[in-house]
N, C-alpha and C positions, 0 to 999 in steps of 0.2 A: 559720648559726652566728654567735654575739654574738662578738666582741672588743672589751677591756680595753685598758687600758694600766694602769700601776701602781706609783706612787713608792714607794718604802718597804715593797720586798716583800720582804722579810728581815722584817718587825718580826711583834709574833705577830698584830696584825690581818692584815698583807698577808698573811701564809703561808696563814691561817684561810680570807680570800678566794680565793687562789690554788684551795686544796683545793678550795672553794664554786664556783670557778667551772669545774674540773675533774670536779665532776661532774655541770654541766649544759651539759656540751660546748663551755664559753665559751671560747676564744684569748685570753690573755694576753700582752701583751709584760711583760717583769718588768724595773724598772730599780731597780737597787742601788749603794751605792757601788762607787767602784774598789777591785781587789783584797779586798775581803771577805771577811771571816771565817766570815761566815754563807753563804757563797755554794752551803752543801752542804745547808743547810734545804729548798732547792728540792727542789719532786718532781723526776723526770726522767720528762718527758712530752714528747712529741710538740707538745702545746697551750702548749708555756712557750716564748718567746724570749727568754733573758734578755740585758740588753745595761747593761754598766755605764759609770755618768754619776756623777759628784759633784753633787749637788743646786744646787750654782755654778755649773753647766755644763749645766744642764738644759736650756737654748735648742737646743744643740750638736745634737740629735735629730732635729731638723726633715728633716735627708737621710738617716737610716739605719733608718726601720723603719715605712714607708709612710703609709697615708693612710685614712680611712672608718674610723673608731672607732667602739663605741656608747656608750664613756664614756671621762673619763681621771679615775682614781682620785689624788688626792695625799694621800697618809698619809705622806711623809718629812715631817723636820722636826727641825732641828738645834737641842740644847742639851735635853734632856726629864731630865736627872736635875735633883736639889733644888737642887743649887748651881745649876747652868745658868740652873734658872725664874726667878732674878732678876739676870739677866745683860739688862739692857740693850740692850746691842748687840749681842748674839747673836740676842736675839729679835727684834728690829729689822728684820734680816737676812732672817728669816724673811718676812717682806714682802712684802720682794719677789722669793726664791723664787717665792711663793704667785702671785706675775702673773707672773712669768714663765711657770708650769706654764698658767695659763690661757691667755696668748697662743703656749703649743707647740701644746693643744687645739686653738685656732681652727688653726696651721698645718695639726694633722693631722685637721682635717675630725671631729672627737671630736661627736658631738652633742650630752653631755653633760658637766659635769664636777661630780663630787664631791669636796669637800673634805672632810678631818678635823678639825673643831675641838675643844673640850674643858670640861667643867665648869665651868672657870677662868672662863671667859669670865662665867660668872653674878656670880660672890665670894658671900659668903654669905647664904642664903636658907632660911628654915625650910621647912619641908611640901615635899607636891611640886612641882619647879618644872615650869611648863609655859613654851613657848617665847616665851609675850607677855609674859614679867616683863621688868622692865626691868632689863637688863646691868648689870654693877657691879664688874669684878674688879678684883682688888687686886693681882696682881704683873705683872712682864714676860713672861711665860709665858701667864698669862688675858689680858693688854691685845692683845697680836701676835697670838693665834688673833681676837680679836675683830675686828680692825684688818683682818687679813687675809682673813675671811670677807665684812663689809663691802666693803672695797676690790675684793674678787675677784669678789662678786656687781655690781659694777657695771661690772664692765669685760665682763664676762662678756654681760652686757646689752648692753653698746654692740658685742658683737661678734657678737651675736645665737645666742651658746650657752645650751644651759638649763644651767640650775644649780640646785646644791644645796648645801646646808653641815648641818651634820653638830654637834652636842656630842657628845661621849661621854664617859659617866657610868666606873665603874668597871669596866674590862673582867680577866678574870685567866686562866690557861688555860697550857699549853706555852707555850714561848718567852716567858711573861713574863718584865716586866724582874728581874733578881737582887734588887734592890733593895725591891721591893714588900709590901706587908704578907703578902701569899700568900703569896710565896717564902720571905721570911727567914719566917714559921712554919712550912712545911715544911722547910725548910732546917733550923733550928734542932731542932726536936722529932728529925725522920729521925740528927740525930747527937746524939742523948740530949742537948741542950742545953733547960736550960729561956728558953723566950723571953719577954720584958719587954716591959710594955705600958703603956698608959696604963688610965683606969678601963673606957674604952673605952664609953661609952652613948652613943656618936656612933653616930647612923643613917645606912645606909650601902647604895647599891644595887649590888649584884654582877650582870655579865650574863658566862657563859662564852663563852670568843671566838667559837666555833664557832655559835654562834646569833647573836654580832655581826656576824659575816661573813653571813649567811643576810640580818640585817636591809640589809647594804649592797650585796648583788647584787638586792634586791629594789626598790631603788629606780631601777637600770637603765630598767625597764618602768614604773614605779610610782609613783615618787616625782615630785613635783608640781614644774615650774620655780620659780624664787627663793622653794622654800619650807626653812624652817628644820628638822630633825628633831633632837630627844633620841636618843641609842641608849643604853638601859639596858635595865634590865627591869621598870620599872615596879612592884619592892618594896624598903621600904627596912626595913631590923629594925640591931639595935643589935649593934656591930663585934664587940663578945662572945661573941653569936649565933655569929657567922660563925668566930671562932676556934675556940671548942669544937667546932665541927663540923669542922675541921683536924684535929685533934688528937684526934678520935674516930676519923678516916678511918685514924689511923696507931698509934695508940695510947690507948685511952680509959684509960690510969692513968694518963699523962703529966702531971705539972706546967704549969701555966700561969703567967707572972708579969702577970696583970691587975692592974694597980692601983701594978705596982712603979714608974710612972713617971708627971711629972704632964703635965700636959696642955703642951702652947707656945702661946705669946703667938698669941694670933688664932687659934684651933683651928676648924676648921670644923667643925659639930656637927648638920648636916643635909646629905644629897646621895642626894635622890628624885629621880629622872627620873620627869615625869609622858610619856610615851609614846604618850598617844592620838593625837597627832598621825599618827604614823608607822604607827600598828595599824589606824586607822580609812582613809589612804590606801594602804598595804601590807598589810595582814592580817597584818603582820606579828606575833609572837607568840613568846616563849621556848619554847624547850621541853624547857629542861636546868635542872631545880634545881640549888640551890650544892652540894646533896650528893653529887649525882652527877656535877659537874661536877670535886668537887675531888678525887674519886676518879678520875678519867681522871686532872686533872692530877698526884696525887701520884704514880700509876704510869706515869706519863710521865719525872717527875723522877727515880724509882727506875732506870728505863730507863735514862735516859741519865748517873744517877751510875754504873752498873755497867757501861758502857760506854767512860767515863773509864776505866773502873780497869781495864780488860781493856788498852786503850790504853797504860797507864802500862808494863802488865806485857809488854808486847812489845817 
């Protein structure tokens, strides 16, 4: 039997993983912050240990939850809404998080360790990007995933664990953030709101989380030491596209405001994940179109708005 470990197992990657690793018999330790909100997202499995750390204190592990890993997964990571990504010294922070999670690794004997890094890290780049372009990003949010990936594969090195690091392209699904272009158009449309957009001919790669999770328990076995992987899906079509099919899934009379809004200063207008990397040493491979994808998610959302409201009324 594999076991995990798992920063940021609340977030909708970690959960996605958790599920993914619960149905190929893996052991999980799940570490979350303190007193969490999300702390009911978990299944309740026999294969979860959850044990909660503030990602400040991440060291603090080393005596409470043993030794002989096959991976340690780090997907926390503090400051991810808009304002946050150019927060300076919040990203900064993130740093050295990111070694510290590596040198818990070596304590607990991990053989492996996966990071999560982010599209950021590229800045802007037409067609699809594959992982030998040369890095560029532009805020504190793209510079600290890159900084971090960097710095964490060479310590990693020196401590003779494999490693991996991770971009991820546009991932969307349950538990995405409230925030997200997904949400707020199902959000908005599900309360007869019409939602406001830009022209939107920005090419855009959508992967459902639950095949993003697929692509990062497969690299456990699979995935190549200090090699870089894309997690997308390897199609990009124009944000448009992807709207209408929202708003088809919930109502195809619905109003759309495309066009109602203009573009911001420095719009990124390309975001392909070229993916061979990861398909050619994983076989990895989507296998949930966005249309069906955002039918899970919006009757996911419907779920849990009518579950609020059951809540409210007791």
């Amino acid at each position: 039997m594999k076991r995990i470990i798992l920063t940021g197992a609340t977030s909708m990657l970690g959960l996605a993983l958790i599920d993914e690793c619960l149905e190929n018999d893996t052991d999980v330790v799940a570490v979350i912050r303190k007193n969490s909100s999300k702390i009911n997202y978990l299944p309740n499995s026999r294969n979860i240990k959850v044990v909660e750390c503030d990602i400040t204190d991440v060291s603090s592990l080393s005596d409470s939850i043993g030794r002989g890993f096959d991976a340690f997964y780090h997907f926390a990571w503090e400051g991810t809404s808009s304002v946050e990504r150019i927060n300076v010294s919040t990203q900064n922070k993130n740093i050295g998080f990111t070694l510290d999670a590596v040198r818990l690794a070596n304590v607990l004997e991990c053989r492996k360790f996966i990071g999560a890094g982010s599209q950021a890290e590229y800045g802007r780049i037409s067609g699809a990007i594959n992982t030998d372009v040369t890095a560029s990003p532009e805020n504190a949010y793209g510079i600290a995933k890159y900084t971090a990936g960097k710095l964490s594969s060479l310590l990693a090195k020196e401590m003779d664990i494999e490693f991996i690091w991770t971009r991820i392209f546009s991932v969307y699904g349950s538990y995405d953030s409230h925030n997200s272009m997904v949400m707020y158009c199902i959000r908005s449309l599900l309360n007869n709101e019409k939602p406001r957009f830009t022209p939107c001919e920005q090419k855009w790669d959508y992967l459902y989380f639950r095949d993003a999770a697929k692509a990062f328990y497969a690299l456990i076995e699979k995935g190549v030491n200090q090699r870089l992987y894309n997690i997308g899906s390897g199609v990009a079509s124009p944000l448009s596209e992807y709207i209408h099919a929202i708003r088809d899934a919930i109502n195809p009379a619905l109003p759309l405001g495309i066009g109602d809004l203009e573009y911001s200063t420095g719009q990124v207008m390309s975001l392909h994940a070229d993916i061979s990397g990861l398909t050619n040493d994983t076989g990895f491979l989507p296998s949930t179109t966005f249309e069906e994808g955002i039918h899970k998610t919006v009757d996911w959302y419907k779920s849990l708005t009518s579950a609020r409201c059951e809540d409210e009324k007791q």
